[in-house]
FIBADREN-904441 format. One record per residue (C-alpha): x, y, z. Coordinates in pm, whole numbers, padded with zeros to 5 digits, always signed. Layout:
<nodes>
XYZ
...
</nodes>
This chain:
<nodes>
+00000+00000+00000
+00148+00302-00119
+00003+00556+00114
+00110+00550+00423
+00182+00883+00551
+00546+00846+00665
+00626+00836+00275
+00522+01245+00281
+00803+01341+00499
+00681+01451+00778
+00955+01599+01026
+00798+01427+01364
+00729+01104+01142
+01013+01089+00983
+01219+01134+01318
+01021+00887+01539
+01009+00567+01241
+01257+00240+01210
+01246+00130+00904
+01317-00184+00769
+01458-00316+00447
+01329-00580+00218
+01659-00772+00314
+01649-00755+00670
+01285-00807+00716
+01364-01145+00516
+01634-01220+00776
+01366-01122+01074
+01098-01356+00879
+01369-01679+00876
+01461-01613+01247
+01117-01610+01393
+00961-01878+01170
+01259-02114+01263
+01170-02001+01659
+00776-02067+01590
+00823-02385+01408
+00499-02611+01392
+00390-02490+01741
+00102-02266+01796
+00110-01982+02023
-00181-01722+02186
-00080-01438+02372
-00298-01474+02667
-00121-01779+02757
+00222-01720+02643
+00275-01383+02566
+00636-01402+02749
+00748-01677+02503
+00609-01486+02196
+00851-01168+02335
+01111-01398+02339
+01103-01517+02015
+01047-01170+01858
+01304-01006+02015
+01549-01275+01891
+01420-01222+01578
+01409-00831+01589
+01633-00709+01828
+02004-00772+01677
+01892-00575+01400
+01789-00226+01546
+02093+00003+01624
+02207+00155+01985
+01967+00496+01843
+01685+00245+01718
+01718+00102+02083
+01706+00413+02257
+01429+00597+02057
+01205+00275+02176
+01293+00330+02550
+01293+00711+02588
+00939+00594+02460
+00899+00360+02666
+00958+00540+03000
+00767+00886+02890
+01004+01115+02727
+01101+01307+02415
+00917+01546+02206
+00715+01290+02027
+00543+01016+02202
+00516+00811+01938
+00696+00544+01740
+00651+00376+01412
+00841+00028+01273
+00772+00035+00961
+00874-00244+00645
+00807-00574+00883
+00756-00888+00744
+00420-00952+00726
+00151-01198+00850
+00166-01477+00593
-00143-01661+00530
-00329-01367+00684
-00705-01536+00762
-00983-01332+00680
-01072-01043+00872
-01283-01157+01206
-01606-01031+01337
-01500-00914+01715
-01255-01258+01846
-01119-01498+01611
-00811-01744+01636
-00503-01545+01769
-00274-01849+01690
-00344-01763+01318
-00173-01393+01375
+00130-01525+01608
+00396-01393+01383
+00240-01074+01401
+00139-01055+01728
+00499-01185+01834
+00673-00861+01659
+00420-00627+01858
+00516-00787+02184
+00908-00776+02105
+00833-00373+02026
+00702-00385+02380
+00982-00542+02539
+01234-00324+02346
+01062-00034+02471
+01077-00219+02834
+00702-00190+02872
+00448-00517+02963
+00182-00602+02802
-00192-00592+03004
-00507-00628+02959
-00829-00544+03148
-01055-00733+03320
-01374-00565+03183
-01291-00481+02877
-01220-00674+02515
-01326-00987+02742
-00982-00962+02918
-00763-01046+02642
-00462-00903+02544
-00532-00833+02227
-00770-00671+02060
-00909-00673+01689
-00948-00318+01567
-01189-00433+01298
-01563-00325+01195
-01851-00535+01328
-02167-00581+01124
-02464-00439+01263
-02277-00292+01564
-02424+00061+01690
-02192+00135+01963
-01915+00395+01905
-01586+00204+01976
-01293+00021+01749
-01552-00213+01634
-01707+00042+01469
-01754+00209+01155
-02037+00434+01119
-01980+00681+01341
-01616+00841+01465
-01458+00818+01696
-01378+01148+01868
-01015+01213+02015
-00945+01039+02348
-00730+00831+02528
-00802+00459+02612
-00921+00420+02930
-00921+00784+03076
-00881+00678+03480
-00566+00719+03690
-00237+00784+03528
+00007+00491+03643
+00252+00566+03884
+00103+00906+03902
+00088+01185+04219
-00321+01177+04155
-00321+00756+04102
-00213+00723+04531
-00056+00439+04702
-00160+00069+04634
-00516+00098+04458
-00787+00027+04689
-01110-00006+04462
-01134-00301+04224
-01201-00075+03914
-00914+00141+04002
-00611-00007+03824
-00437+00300+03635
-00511+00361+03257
-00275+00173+02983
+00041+00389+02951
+00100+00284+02556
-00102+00192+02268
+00079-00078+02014
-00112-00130+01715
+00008-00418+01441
-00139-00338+01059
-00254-00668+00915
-00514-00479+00649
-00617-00109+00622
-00846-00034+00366
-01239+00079+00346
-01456-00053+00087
-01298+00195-00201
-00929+00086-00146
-00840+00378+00072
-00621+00355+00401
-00817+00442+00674
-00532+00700+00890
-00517+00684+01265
-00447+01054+01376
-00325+01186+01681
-00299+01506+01871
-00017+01536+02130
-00092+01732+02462
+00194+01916+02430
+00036+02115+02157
-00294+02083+02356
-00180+02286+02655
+00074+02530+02373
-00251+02657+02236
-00468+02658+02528
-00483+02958+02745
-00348+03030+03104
-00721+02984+03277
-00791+02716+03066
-00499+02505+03127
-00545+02615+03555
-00868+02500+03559
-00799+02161+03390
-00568+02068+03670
-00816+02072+03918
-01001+01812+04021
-01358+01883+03892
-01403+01605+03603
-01470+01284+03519
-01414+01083+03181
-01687+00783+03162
-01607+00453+03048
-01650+00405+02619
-01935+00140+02449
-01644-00125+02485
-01565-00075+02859
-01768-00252+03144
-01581-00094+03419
-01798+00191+03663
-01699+00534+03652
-01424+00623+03859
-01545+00716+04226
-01379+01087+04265
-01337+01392+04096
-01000+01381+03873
-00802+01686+03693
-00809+01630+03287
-00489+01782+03285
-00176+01659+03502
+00213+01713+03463
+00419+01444+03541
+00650+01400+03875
+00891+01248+03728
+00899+01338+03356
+00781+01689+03336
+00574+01626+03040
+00209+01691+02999
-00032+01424+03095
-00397+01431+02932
-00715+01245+03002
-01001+01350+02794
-01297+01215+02556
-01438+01433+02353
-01781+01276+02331
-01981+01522+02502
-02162+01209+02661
-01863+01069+02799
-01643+01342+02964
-01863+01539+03257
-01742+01909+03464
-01895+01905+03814
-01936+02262+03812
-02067+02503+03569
-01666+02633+03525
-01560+02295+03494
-01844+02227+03228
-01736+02570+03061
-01383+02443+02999
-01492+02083+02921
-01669+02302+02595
-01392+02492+02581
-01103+02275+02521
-01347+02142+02267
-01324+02414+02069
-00982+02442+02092
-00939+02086+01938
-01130+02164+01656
-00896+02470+01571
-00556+02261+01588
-00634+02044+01303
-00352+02168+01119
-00146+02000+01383
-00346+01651+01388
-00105+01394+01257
-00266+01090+01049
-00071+00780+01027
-00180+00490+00758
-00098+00206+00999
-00040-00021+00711
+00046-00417+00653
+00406-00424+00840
+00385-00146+01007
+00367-00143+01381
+00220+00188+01570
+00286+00297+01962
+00127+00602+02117
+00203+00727+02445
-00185+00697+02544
-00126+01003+02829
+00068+01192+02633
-00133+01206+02269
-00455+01200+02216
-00603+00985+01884
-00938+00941+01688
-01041+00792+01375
-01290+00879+01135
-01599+00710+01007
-01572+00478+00679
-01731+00213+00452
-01604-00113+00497
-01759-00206+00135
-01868-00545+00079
-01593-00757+00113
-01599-00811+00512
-01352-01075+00495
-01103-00857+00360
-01239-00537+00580
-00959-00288+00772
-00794-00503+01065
-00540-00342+01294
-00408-00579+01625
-00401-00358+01967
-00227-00471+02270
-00196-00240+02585
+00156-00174+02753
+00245-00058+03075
+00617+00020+03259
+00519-00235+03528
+00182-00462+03583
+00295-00436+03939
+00116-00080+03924
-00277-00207+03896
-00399-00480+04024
-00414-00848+03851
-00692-01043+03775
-00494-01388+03911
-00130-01329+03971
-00055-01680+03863
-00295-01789+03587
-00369-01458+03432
-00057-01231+03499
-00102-01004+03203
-00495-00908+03331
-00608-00629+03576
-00902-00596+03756
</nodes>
């Protein structure tokens, strides 16, 4: 596919991309289908094995910069909290695109690359309890018939927002230990795998993003004061189960450690609630400011080989409505796995039997 943004030469793309030749990706492809063999793999049972093998595959061939562009993203830092790997081999035999849960075995190759990304940028994967039935994966993929506004859908956009807007992990505002069952912190990263991205007429379908850095640039002095305060809540999306958080939270926090700008938001006017008429006022407001910085939005084709990680505090992301066409079994299919710097920061599901799941 031939139009993937990062061929337009954009500075922050172009800065924050690996790329991969044809000739190493063939080497990559040898190494991990020698590792995989005949055996069949699914992440939520051996997602440590699958890093394994795709870091033996990947790994020796990313430089010392390659390296350290995935872990300054990794721990929060840097000007763009982003990454993109792009010119990976590619899923072979790729089975047709699957209504909600299919057969992760059939997508191990990919899914082993995504989790080596994670490990290179020393992050873990996770999962939630009530959400995406607590797997760790996730097919980004249209569902027939579906109403609800989330990654299953297609009719409707989706607004910008970050996954799962509740406590930032390892943040001033999270606290100590968590206390409440539905209280384990939001997912820190975003990894999404391209196995097909097109709508009915051939067209990629672009994932854009919006980082809060440029959020809070734009925004004014009283704006940006009042979103610090804690007089807002972000509901759960149509895919989440989990209740609302029980106490007011600031939309707008700046990290202890890192310095950088930390936003929780959903622009669905349904989903994100002030407590006060000020608060409700700058809920509209910043609103209005996201409409005006679309010339700063940043669309990215996440294409077949092409892995995608946002920093899901630090940018937010949306994608637009489309046709899937006719064709369903060859319909726009992205993989999305949740990463976090430790799962020791929420709290798991089953420490033993389901490690990689929070409550």
């Amino acid at each position: 596919m031939k139009n993937s943004l990062t061929q337009k030469m954009v500075p922050a793309i172009a800065d924050q991309t690996i790329r991969i030749n044809r000739e190493t990706a063939a080497k990559i492809r040898q190494t991990l289908d020698g590792l995989i063999g005949n055996r069949s793999f699914q992440a939520d049972a051996c997602a440590d094995i699958m890093a394994d093998m795709g870091t033996a595959a990947l790994g020796p061939f990313l430089n010392r910069a390659e390296r350290q562009m995935l872990e300054d993203f990794g721990r929060g830092i840097g000007e763009h909290p982003f990454v993109i790997l792009e010119g990976l081999p590619q899923q072979a035999d790729l089975p047709p695109t699957p209504s909600m849960y299919g057969d992760d075995s059939a997508v191990q190759f990919t899914d082993s690359l995504l989790l080596a990304t994670m490990r290179l940028a020393r992050l873990q994967p996770v999962a939630y309890s009530y959400e995406n039935d607590g797997r760790l994966f996730r097919n980004v993929s249209p569902v027939r018939q579906l109403r609800a506004n989330s990654s299953w859908g297609y009719r409707d956009p989706l607004e910008w927002h970050i996954d799962n807007a509740y406590a930032f992990e390892n943040a001033g505002f999270m606290g100590d230990t968590p206390t409440e069952p539905h209280e384990s912190p939001a997912p820190q990263t975003l990894f999404f795998a391209g196995l097909r991205n097109q709508d009915g007429r051939g067209r990629a379908v672009p994932t854009e993003i919006l980082k809060a850095s440029d959020v809070v640039r734009n925004a004014s002095q009283k704006l940006v004061q009042i979103l610090q305060q804690p007089l807002f809540s972000v509901k759960p999306g149509a895919s989440n189960l989990r209740p609302p958080m029980n106490r007011p939270m600031p939309l707008l926090e700046r990290s202890s450690t890192t310095g950088e700008w930390l936003l929780r938001f959903n622009a669905n006017p349904l989903l994100t609630v002030g407590f006060t008429k000020r608060a409700q006022l700058a809920v509209a407001e910043l609103c209005r400011l996201l409409d005006d910085l679309e010339e700063l939005m940043i669309p990215v084709m996440v294409c077949p080989g092409m892995i995608f990680a946002i920093d899901n505090y630090r940018v937010l992301h949306r994608r637009k409505q489309f046709s899937p066409g006719t064709d369903w079994s060859n319909a726009r299919w992205l993989r999305r796995c949740f990463g976090c710097s430790s799962r020791g920061h929420g709290q798991q599901l089953d420490a033993v039997n389901r490690p990689f799941v929070w409550k």
